[in-house]
N, C-alpha and C positions, 0 to 999 in steps of 0.2 A: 419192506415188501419187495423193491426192486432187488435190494444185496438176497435174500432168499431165493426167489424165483422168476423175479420180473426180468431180472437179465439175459436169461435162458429163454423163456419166454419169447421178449422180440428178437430177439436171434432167429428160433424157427418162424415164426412170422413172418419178417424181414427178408430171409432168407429166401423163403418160397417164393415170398412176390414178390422178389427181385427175378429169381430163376425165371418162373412166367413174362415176365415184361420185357428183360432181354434177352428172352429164349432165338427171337430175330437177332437180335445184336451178335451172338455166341455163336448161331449154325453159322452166318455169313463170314465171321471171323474163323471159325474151324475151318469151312470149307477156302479161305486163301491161304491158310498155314496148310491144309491138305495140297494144295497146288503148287505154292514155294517150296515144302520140305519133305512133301510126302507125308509119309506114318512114322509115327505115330501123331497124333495130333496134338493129344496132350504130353504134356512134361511130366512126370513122374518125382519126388527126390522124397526123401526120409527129413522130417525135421521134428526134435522136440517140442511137445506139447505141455500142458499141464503136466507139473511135477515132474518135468523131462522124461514121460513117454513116450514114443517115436509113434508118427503117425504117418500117411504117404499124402505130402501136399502136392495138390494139383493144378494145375498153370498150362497156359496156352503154348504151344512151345513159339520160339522166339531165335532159336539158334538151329547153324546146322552142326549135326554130329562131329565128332573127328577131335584132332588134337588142337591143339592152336588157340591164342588171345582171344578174347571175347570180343574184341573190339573186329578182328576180322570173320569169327561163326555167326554173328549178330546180324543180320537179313534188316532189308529198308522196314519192308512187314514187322520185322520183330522189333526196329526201333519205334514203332508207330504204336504199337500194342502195348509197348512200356510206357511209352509218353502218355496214355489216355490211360493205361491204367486197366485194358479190359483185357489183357492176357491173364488178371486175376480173378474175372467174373467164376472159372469153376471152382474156387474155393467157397462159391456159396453154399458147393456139394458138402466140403469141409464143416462149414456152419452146421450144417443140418445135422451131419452126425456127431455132431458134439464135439467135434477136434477142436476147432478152432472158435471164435466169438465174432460180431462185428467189430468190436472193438478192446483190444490190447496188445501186447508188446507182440512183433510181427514177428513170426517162426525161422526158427536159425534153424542147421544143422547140428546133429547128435554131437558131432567130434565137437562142437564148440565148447560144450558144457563145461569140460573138466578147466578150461582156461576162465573162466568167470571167476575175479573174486567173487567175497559172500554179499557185499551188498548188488552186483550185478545180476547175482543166483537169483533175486528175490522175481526177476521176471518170469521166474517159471512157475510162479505159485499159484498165478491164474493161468484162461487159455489163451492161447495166442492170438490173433484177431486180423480183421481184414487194416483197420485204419486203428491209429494209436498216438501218442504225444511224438513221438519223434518224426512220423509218417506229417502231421501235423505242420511239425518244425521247419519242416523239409524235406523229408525222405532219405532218399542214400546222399544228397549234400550233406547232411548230419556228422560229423565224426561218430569214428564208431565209441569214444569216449562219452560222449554227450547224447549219443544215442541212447547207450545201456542204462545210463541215469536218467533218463526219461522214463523209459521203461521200468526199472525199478520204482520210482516213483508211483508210475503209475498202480501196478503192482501192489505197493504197500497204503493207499488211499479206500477207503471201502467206494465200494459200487455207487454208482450217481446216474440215474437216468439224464439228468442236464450234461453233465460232465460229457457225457457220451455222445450225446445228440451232438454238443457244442462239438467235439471230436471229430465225428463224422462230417459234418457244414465244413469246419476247416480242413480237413483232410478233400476233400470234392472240390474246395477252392485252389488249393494248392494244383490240385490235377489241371484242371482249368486250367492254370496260369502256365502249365506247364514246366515247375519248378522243378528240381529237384531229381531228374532221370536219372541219373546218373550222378556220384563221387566226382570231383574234378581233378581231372589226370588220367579217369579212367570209361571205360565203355558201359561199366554197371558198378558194382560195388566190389573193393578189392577183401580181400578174404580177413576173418576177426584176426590177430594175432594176440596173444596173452601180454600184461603188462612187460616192460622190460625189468629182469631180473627175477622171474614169476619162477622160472625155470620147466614152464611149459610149454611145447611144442607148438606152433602152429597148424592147425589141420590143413590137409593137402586141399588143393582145386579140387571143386566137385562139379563143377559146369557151371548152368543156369543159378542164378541166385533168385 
């Protein structure tokens, strides 16, 4: 029942009453990213979805514009918003239209795709999701190695309401504890590169991760 429709299900459920409960949490958080960075509020960026569709995921912004290392565009605000984790609360907007899920492999960008081996591909055969096995693991501490096979994993398991719940609990712990912000060496997470020897390009910086 859950693998058919109970997944989709508390997605929009979930979703809603989440949106209502930290609807306070989200204006007060917009309106100090409207004060630190101005407009736009939210962050914009293209990332495959199920069956690597492109959808426009949306996020609190966290950086300011311009060229330059993320470790210097990245605002006190936007390191606080990543650490707690609520620069993601508008991708609940995502959930509800069907982009994204609460729970699976977390949305990359379009150019990544063609760099996945096949058993990496298999993260895209569900949708993408707010918390997931690697988010779980540890978030961007994760290699991006050990991330993708999470993911895939996850991906090739059929649908488990416990699985998920259990998912979520440790993904909200992890936040908590404040594990996991950031890759170590770097400000967020450094960009996928293909296997060596793959003889695939690595996709350019795209900003915000």
């Amino acid at each position: 029942m859950y693998e058919r429709w109970g997944k989709r299900a508390l997605d929009v459920a979930a979703a809603a009453a989440l949106l209502v409960l930290l609807a306070p949490v989200l204006a007060a958080a917009a309106l100090a990213v409207r004060a630190t960075l101005g407009r736009p509020v939210l962050f914009r960026q293209r990332r495959a979805g199920r069956g690597g569709a492109p959808f426009t995921l949306l996020k609190l912004r966290s950086m300011r514009d311009g060229a330059g290392e993320d470790a210097a565009r990245l605002t006190p605000l936007g390191r606080w918003l990543r650490a707690t984790a609520l620069d993601e609360i508008p991708q609940l907007v995502n959930v509800l239209r069907g982009e994204m899920s609460l729970v699976g492999p977390r949305p990359l960008p379009p150019d990544y795709t063609p760099l996945y081996t096949p058993r990496q591909a298999l993260r895209l055969a569900v949708r993408p999701g707010l918390a997931g096995l690697a988010q779980a693991a540890g978030r961007n501490a994760v290699p991006w190695e050990v991330r993708l096979e999470l993911d895939a994993r996850y991906a090739e398991a059929p649908p488990c309401l416990a699985r998920d719940l259990r998912l979520i609990l440790a993904c909200l712990g992890v936040v908590l504890r404040g594990h996991g912000v950031s890759a170590p060496g770097h400000a967020t997470m450094p960009r996928f590169a293909a296997a060596p020897g793959s003889g695939a390009e690595p996709p350019a910086a795209r900003g915000e991760a």
